[in-house]
C-alpha positions in Angstrom: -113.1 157.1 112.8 -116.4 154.9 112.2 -116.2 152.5 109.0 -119.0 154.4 107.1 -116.7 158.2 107.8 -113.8 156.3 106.0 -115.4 155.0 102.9 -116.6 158.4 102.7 -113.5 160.1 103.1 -112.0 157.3 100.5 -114.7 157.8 97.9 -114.4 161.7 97.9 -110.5 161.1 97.4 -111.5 157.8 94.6 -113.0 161.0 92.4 -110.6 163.7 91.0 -113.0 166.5 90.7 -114.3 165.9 94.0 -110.7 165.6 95.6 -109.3 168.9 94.1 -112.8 170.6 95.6 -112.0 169.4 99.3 -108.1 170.4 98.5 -109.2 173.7 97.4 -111.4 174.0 100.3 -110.3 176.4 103.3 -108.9 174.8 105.8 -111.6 174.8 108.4 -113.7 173.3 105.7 -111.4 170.2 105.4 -111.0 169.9 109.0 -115.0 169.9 109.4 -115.7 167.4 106.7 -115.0 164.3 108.8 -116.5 165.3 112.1 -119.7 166.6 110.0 -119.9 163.0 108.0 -119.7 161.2 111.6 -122.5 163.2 112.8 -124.7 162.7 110.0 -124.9 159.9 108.0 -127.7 161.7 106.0 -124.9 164.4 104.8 -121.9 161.8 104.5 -124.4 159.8 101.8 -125.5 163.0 100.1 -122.5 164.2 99.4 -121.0 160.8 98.2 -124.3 159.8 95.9 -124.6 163.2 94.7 -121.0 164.6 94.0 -121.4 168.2 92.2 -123.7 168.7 95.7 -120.2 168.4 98.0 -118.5 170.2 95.0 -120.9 173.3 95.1 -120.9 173.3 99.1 -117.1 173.4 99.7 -116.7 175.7 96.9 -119.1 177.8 98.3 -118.8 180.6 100.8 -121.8 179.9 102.7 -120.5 176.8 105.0 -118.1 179.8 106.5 -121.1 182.5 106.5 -123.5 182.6 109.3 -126.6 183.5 107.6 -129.0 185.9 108.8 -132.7 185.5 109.1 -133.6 187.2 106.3 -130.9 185.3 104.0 -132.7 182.3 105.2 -136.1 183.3 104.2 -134.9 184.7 101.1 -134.1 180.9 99.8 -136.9 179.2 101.2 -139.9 180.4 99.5 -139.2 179.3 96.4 -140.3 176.0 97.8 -143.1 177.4 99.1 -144.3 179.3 96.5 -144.0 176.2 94.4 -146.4 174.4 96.9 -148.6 177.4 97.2 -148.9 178.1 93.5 -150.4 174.9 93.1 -153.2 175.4 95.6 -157.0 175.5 94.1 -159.5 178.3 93.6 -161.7 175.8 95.8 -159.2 176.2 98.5 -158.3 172.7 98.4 -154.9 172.1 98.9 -152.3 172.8 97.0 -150.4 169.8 95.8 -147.4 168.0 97.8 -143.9 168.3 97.1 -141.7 164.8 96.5 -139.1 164.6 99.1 -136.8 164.3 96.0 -138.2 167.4 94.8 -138.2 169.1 98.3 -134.5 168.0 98.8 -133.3 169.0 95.6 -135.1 172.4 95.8 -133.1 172.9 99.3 -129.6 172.3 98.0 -130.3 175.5 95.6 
């Protein structure tokens, strides 16, 4: 397993609340969460930095649920819509979401 997958691992087991999510995990969950962190470093940092992030995921039903195309579009536009909103009566352009905000907005 690659050095960056372990501290991972070690700093989900480090915090209680996180290690009693991934222990009431289902199983395919807990079996996923190493070979997800070693194919993204993007995820395997999320979820450490931002811990009620991995909490709400493996807690939640949808990492098991294939969602449909209409599920999907039902979550995205409130991002958007947010963007949209903000467009002039001009036509000029509606103002640009943060990444922060973008990325927050996503794990809604």
């Amino acid at each position: 397993m690659r050095p960056l997958v372990e501290r991972a691992l070690e700093t989900l087991a480090e915090n209680p609340d996180l290690a009693a999510a991934l222990t009431a995990a289902p199983s395919e969950i807990r079996a996923s969460i190493p070979i997800v962190f070693g194919a993204s470093d993007f995820v395997s940092q999320s979820c450490t930095r931002d811990r009620r992030l991995f909490a709400d995921l493996v807690s939640s039903a949808d990492l098991l649920k294939r969602l449909t195309r209409a599920e999907f579009v039902a979550r995205a536009p409130a991002i958007a819509s947010a963007t949209a909103a903000g467009a002039g009566a001009d036509g000029s352009a509606a103002p640009l979401v943060s990444d922060a905000d973008f990325m927050a907005a996503l794990r809604r």
